[in-house]
N, C-alpha and C positions, 0 to 999 in steps of 0.2 A: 475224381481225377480232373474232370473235368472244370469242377468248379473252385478246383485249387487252379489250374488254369490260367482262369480267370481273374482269379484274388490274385496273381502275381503281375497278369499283365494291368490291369486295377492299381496296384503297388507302383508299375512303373510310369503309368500314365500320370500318377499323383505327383511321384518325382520330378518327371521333366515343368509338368507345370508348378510347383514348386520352385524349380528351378527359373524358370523363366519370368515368373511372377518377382521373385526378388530380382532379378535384372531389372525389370521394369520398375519396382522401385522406388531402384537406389539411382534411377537414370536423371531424376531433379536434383541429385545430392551430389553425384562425381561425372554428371558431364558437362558441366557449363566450363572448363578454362581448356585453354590454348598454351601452348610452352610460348615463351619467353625467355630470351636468354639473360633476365635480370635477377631469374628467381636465386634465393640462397636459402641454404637452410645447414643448422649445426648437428653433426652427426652425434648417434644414439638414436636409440628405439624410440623415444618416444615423439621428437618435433619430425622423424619420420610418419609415424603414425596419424600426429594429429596433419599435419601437413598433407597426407593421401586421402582424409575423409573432410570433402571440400576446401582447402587451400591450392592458391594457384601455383604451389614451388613444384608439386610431383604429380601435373593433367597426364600424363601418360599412361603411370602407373594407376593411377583415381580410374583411368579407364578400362586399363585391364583388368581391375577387381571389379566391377561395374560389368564388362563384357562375361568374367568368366562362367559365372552361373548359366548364363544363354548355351553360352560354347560347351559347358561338357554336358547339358538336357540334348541338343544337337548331337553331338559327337555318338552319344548314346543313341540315341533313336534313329540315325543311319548305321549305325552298327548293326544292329538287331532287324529293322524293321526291313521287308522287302516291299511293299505295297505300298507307295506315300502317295500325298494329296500334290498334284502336278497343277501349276498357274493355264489356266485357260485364254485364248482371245493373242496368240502371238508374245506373253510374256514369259514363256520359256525359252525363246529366240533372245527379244529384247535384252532380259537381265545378259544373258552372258556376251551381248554385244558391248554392251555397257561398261561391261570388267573389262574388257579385252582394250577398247581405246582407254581407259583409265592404262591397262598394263603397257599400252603403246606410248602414251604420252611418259611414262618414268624412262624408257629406252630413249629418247630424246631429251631429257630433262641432263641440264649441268650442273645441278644443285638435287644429289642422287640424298645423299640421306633426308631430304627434306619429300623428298617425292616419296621414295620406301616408307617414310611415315604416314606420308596421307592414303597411300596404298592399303597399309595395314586398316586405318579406318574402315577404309568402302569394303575391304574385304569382308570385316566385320559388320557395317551396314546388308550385307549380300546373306550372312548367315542369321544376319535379324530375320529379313523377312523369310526364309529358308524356315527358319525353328516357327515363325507364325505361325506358318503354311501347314508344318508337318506335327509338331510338338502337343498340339493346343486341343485336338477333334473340333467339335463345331460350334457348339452352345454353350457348355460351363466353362471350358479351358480357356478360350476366348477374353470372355465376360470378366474370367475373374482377374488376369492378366492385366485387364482395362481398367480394371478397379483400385488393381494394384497401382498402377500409373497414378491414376486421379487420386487417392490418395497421398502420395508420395508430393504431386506436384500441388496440393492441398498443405501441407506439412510446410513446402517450399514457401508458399506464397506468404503463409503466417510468421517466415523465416525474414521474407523481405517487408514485409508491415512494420513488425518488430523493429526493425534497421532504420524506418520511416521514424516510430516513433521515439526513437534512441538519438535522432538526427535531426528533426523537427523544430526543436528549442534550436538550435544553430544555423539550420536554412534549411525553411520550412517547402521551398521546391526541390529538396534532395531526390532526385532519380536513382530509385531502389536499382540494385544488382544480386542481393542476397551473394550467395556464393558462386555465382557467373562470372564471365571478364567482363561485362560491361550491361544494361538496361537493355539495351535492345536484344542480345540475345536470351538474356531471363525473359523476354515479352514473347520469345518463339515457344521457347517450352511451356509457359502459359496457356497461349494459346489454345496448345496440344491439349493440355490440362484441365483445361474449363470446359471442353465440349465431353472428354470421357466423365464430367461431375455431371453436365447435362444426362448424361446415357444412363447414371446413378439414379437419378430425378425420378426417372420413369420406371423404374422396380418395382415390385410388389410388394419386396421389405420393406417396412415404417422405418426401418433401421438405415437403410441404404439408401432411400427418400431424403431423411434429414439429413444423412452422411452427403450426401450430392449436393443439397441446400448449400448447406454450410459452407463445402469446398469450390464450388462454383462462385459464392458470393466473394470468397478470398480472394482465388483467381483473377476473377475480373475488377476485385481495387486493388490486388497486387501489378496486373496488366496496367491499370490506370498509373500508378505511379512510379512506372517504370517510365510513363512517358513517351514513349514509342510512338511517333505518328504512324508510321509504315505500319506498325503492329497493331494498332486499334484499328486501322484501315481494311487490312489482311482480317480481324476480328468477324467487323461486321458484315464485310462481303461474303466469309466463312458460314456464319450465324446465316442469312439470310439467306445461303444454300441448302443450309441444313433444314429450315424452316420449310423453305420450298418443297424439299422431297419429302416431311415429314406432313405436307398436307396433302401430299399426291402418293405416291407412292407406299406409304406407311399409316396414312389415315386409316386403315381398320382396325389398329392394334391398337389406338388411341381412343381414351373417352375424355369428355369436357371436364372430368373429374381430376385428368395425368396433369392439365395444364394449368392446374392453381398452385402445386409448388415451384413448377417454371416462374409461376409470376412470380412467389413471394423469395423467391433465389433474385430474379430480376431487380427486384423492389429491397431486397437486405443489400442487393451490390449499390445500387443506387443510394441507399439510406448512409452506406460507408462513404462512401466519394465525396457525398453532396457535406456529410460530415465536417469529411478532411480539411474541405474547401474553404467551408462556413471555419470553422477553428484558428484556420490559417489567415484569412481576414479579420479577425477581430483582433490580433496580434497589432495590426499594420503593418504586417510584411506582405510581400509576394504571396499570391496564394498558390498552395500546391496545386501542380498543373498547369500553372502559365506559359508553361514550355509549348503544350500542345497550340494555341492561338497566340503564341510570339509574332509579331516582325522583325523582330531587333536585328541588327546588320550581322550578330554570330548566328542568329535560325538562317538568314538568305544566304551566308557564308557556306554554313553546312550543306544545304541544297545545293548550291552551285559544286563545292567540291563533290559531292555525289557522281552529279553531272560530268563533271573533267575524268570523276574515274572510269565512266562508262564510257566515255571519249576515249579514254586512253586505251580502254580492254579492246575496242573495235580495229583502233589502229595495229594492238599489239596483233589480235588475230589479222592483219593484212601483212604483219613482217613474217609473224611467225605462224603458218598456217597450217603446221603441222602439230603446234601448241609448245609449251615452253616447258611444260612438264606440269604433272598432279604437284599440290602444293607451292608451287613458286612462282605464282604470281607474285610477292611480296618483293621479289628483287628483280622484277620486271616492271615495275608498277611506275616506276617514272621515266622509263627511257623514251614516250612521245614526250618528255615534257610539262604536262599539264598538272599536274599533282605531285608530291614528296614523297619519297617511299611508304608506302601503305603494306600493309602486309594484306587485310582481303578485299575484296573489290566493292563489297556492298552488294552485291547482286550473284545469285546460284550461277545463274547461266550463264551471262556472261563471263563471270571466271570460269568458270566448267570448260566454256569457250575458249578462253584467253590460255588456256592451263592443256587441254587433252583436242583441240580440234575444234570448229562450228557442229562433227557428228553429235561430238559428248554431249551438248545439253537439246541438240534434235532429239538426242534418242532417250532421255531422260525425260523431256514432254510426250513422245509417245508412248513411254513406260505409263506417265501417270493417267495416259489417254486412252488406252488400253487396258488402266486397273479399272479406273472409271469405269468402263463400259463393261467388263466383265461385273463391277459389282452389280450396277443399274441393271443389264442384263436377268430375263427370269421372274420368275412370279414369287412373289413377297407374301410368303406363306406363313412363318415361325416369327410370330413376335420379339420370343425375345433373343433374334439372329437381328431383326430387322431394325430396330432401336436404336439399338449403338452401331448400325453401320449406318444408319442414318446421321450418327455425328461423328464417324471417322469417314467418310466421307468429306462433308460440312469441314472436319479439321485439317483435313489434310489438301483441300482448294486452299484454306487462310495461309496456313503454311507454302505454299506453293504462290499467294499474292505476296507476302514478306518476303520471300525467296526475290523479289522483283528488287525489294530495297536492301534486302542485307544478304549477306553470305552467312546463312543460318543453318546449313545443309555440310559447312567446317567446323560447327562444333560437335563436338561428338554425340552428348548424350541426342540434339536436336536428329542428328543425323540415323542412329539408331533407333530413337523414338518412331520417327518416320518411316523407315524401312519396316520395321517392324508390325507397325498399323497395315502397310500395306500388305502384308500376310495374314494377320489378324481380318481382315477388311475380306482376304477373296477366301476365308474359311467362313464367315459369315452370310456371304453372297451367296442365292441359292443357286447363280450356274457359274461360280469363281473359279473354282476346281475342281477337279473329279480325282478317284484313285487311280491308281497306274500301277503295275507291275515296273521298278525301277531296276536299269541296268545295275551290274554292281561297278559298273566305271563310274557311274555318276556320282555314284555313292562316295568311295573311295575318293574323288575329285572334289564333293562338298567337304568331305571329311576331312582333307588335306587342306582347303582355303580357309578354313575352318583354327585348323591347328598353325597355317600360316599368319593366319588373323593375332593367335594367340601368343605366336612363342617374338614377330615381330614387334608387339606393342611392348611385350615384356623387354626384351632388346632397346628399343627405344627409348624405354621409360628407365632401364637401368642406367643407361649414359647419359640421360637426365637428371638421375639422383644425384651422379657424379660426378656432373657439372656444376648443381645445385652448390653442393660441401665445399664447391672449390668456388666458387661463388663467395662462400662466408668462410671462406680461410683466407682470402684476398682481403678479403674487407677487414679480416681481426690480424692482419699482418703475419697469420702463421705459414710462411716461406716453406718447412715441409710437408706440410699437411697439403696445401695447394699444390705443388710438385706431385705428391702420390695419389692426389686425386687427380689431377690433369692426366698423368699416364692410365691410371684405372678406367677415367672415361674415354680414352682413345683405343685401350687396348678388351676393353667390350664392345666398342663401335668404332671399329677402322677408318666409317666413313666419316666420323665428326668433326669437323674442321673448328669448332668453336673450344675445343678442348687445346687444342695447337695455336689457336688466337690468342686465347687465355694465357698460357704459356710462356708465348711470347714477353709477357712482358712482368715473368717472374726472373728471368736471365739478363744480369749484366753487362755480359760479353755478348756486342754487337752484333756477332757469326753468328752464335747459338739461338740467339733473339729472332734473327734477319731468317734463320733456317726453318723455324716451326712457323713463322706467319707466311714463307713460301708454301708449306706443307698444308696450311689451311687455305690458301689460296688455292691450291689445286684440291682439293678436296669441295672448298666450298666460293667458289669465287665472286662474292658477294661486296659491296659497295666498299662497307666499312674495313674489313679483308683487304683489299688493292688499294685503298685510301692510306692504312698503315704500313703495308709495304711499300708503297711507292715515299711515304716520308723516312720510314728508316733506312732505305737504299740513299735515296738525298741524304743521311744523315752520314753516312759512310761514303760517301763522294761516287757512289755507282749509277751516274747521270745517266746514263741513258738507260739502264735499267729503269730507275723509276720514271721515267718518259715513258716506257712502255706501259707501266704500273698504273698510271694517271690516265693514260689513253684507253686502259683497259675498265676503268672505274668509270668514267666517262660515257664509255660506249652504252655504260647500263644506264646513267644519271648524267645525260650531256648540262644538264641546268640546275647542278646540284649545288646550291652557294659555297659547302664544308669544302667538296670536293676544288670546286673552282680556286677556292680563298687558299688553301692547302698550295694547289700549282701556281698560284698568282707569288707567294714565298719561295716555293721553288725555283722557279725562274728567275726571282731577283736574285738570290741569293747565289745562282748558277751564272750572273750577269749576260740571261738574257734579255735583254731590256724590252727587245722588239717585240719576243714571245709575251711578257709578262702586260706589256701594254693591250695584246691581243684580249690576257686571261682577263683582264682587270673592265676592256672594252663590254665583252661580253659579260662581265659578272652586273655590272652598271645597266645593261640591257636585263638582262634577268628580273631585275625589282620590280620592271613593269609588265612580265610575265604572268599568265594566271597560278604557275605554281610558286610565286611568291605574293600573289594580289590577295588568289584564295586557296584560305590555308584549313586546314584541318583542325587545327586547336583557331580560332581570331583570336584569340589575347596573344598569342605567342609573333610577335613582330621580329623576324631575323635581322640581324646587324650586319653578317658578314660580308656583304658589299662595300661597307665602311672602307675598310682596309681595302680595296683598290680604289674609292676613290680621294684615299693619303696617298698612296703612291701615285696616281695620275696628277695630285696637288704638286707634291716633288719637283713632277719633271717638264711641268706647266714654267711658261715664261711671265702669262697675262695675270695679273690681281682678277679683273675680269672673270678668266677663265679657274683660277682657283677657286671664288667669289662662287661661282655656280655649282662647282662641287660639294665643295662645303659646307652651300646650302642644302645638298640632297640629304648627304649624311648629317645635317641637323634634323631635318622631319624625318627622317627615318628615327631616329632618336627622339625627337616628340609624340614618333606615334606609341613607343618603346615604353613612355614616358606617360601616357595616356593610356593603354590598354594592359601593357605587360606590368607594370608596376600597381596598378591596383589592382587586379589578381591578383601580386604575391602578396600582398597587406590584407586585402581580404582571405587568404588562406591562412595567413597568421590570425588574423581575431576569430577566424571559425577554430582552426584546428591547432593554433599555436605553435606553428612551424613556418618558415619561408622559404622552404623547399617545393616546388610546383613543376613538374614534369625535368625539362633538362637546367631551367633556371633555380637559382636560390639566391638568398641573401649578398654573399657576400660578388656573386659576380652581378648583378643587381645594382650592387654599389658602386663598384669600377665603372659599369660602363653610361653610371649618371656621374659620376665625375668626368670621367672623360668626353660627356657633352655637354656638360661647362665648358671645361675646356675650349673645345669646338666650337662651339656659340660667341664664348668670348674672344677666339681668334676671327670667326665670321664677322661680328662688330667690329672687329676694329678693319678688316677687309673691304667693306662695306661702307665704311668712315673716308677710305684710304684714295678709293674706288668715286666717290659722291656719291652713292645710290641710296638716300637715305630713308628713302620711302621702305625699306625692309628694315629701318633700326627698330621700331616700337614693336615688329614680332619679333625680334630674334629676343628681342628685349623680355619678351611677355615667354619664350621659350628656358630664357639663363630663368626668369623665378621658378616656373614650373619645373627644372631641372634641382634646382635647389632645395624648393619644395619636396618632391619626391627621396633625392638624396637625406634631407633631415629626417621623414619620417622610416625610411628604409632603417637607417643607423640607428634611430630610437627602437625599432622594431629587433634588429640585430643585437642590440647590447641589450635589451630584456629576454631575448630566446638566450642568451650565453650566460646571464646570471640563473637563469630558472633550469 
């Protein structure tokens, strides 16, 4: 009896970990993307399907399948179990402080379905490290969990090599992303990834020795050529923590013998890189990795906008010091001023801050300050406990240095990985946790954030699917299909305002139009939202309405050029001269602003200041005084002409398209005509005027305008015949 018993709770032990090992993972494969509201996708099972296992059109859904295996090993083992492993050193306080200002900040938040989503995350970050804690026991469950990960994040890296050398022949500095949204956050889950392949290294298995070799050396030239400074930074300072405790604290478990496949792991990442590099030089191109020791004016660009974001997160925590809400920083992101709407901040804490309070990322540092010292804490007896918490440790300081430069802790799988470790981390620690007799409220209470983690993401991701279809029924001009997907995604998420945006602009009749983009204004009252409300109200002569629409767009994005350019038309067109002179004054002010100096893309140079300073030309009496406008809006247009324009011609000979973020070809064209144009009404201004000393640039500005136009139009009538 007894020893059936056994064999069953054996049976269930095997399950959860099981369970939990494939979360781990599949957490390289469906947590690197972020929704977007650009995804599309054509309904049928199948571009569903491939779309959920790593595409960026359905991250919600990628995550719920990704989270569910954790969640029902969880769900089960607080069902059954009464005795769990309880966090020692104050983090059984901590965590549920932490949820609770996360739950405060969604009750403040005015952009609620975007807050309820990131909710749903941390909830499920809360039941990662929960299932560590409780799911795993102490030594195998653990162990193989971590292995699962390193291998998974092994598999990834040979994902984004692959993508290197598929990409290499066309520009040999490609920064890898594999199936992430972007290089730097594939550099976080790296990261994570190359220290659990260290942990492999030190096995007893020959088998799980070379398995660690291998995936370590991947790791770290996948890490390399993702390019990542923060990330290589966060790397070595991680590494060299790990080292530290692994000659203090863990030096008994080790012989001079463990550390010659560290070398020859060290020494195969090294042989890859120095490879890449040598390869890439002999071409005479750029060699991969010049990103990392750039100076070029886009590397100091980049840095600087860093800088304005974190300037900006400081100031927002002084307007709003209650926080603006989980998740929405992104339509908070420019109201100092200093930057263009960004969606994350580049930095944990600071957005933590900027988003839930200055408490949330206090109490987030003394979570990871208090896992610390519980691991460290206790005499370091069981070698193979003590190994790999000497590099989940080591991984999870590197993680928490990147954390300084990116928002690494919003994407999901980084976010889970992390939580996760740190329960994996105080089952490993010989004084992290101890058992406890568990309330059955507590229980019932994980049980429930648990199933809330689960049935919200599902929610979310559902009205993401059906955003998605309606996405690509706009795009393929199918008028019902987009109609019955707009209502489907509004009437699974009440709270979606981009479903009612959408909407908006499948209705002819002005009412019906004017009525769903009020309905996503109050739902989601977001930049672009009050930007098109307030022009379709101007468009049906409802003045003062959309004056309040523009004031309310404004109040988020006072130095917002779209939004400015938009009311500077309104205003004329509404004959008020006085006002528009106001909009145009300050649009003209704006260009020497840092959130139009330094920008987030440097090639992408804005025009829209152009357009007030044609109407300040207009209403100008002096040649003089139009002479200096004229001028501005030419070198805005030079620099247009200079930076924007060989981007798109360089993305056509790489990728054969001259389509490049929100520019393309053909407005490309127009707006180097129209500085012809411009240059050649300057010239003759200028002639008119005597000032002659500016004829030989403006002169050297009309070729380079012409220049660019010839080759754009050659560029455009070969994409339209192929």
């Amino acid at each position: 009896m007894t020893l059936g018993r056994q064999s069953k709770a054996n049976n269930k032990s095997d399950l959860f970990l099981i369970l939990v090992a494939a979360s781990a993972f599949l957490i390289p494969f469906l947590g690197g993307q972020i929704y977007t509201s650009i995804t599309s996708i054509s309904s049928g099972f199948t571009p569903s399907v491939i779309a959920l296992f790593g595409g960026p059109d359905l991250p919600t859904l990628s995550h719920l399948i990704l989270f569910l295996p954790l969640a029902i090993a969880l769900i089960l083992r607080l069902s059954k179990a009464q005795v769990l492993s309880f966090p020692r050193y104050g983090l059984s306080m901590l965590i549920p402080v932490f949820v609770a200002l996360i739950l405060l900040s969604v009750a403040e938040s005015r952009f609620l379905n975007q807050s309820l989503s990131q909710l749903f995350c941390f909830l499920a970050y809360i039941s990662a490290f929960v299932a560590g804690l409780i799911c795993l026991g102490r030594t195998k469950g653990p162990k193989v969990v971590y292995f699962a990960f390193a291998i998974g994040c092994g598999i990834e890296a040979l994902l984004g090599i692959r993508e290197w050398e598929a990409t290499r022949a066309i520009d040999p500095t490609w920064r890898i992303f594999a199936n992430w949204s972007n290089p730097n956050a594939l550099a976080g889950i790296l990261i994570l990834g190359s220290f659990a392949a260290l942990a492999m290294i030190f096995e007893r298995n020959i088998r799980l020795r070379t398995a660690g070799v291998f995936f370590f050396a991947l790791d770290a030239f996948a890490l390399f050529l993702t390019q990542s400074r923060g990330g290589l930074l966060a790397y070595i300072i991680g590494l060299c923590t790990a080292l530290l405790i692994l000659l203090t604290k863990a030096r008994r478990f080790t012989k001079k013998s463990d550390y010659l496949p560290v070398l020859a792991a060290f020494a195969l990442a090294i042989l890859l890189i120095f490879g890449a590099v040598h390869s890439t030089q002999q071409k005479g191109d750029k060699a991969v990795g010049t990103r990392l020791t750039s100076t070029s004016a886009g590397g100091k660009q980049s840095v600087q906008f860093r800088i304005n974001l974190w300037k900006s997160c400081i100031i927002l925590m002084k307007m709003h010091p209650s926080g603006v809400g989980i998740g929405a920083f992104g339509n908070y992101s420019s109201q100092p001023g200093l930057v263009s709407e960004t969606v994350l901040a580049h930095d944990n804490f600071l957005e933590l801050g900027t988003e839930a309070s200055i408490f949330a990322p206090l109490c987030l540092v003394a979570i990871v300050g208090a896992w610390i010292l519980a691991c460290l804490r206790g005499k370091w007896e069981v070698a193979e406990r003590s190994i790999p918490l000497t590099f989940i440790i080591g991984s999870i300081i590197a993680l928490c240095v990147d954390g300084v430069f990116e928002s690494n802790l919003y994407f999901f799988g980084i976010g889970l990985a992390a939580f996760l470790l740190l329960g994996i981390g105080l089952q490993l620690a010989p004084d992290g946790s101890s058992p406890e007799l568990t309330p059955a409220l507590f229980r019932i209470g994980a049980i429930s954030s648990t199933v809330v983690a689960v049935c919200g993401l599902a929610w979310i991701g559902t009205s993401e699917w059906y955003l998605a279809r309606l996405h690509y029924a706009m795009n393929h001009q199918d008028l019902d299909g987009a109609i019955s997907a707009s209502k489907s995604a509004s009437s699974v998420n009440f709270l979606c305002g981009e479903a009612h945006y959408l909407r908006s602009f499948l209705y002819q009749n002005p009412t019906d139009s004017i009525a769903q983009i009020r309905l996503a204004c109050r739902l989601d009252p977001s930049i672009k939202y009050l930007r098109l409300l307030a022009n379709k109200l101007a468009s049906v002569g409802e003045f003062s309405a959309a004056q309040s629409a523009f004031a309310e767009a404004l109040a988020l994005a006072p130095n917002d050029l779209i939004t400015l350019r938009d009311q500077l038309h309104f205003e004329v067109s509404s004959g008020n001269i006085g006002e528009a002179k106001a909009v145009a004054d300050q649009m003209i002010a704006v260009e020497s602003m840092p959130i139009t100096k330094v920008r987030a893309l440097y090639e992408l140079v804005p025009l829209e200041s152009i357009d007030a300073r044609m109407f300040l030309m207009k209403q100008a009496n002096s040649n003089v005084t139009k002479a200096d406008l004229l001028f501005g809006a030419v070198q805005l247009e030079a620099d247009y002409a200079r930076l924007t324009v060989p981007t798109l011609l360089e993305f056509y000979k790489k990728y054969g398209t001259l389509n490049w973020g929100p520019e393309n070809g053909p407005k490309a064209i127009k707006k180097m005509q129209a500085a012809i144009a411009n240059a050649q009404h300057l010239l003759q201004l200028d002639q008119e005027i005597g000032s002659t000393y500016k004829q030989n640039a403006i002169q050297a500005d009309i070729e380079l305008f012409q220049s660019s136009l010839k080759q754009l139009q050659a560029d455009s009538s070969t994409q339209l015949r192929m």
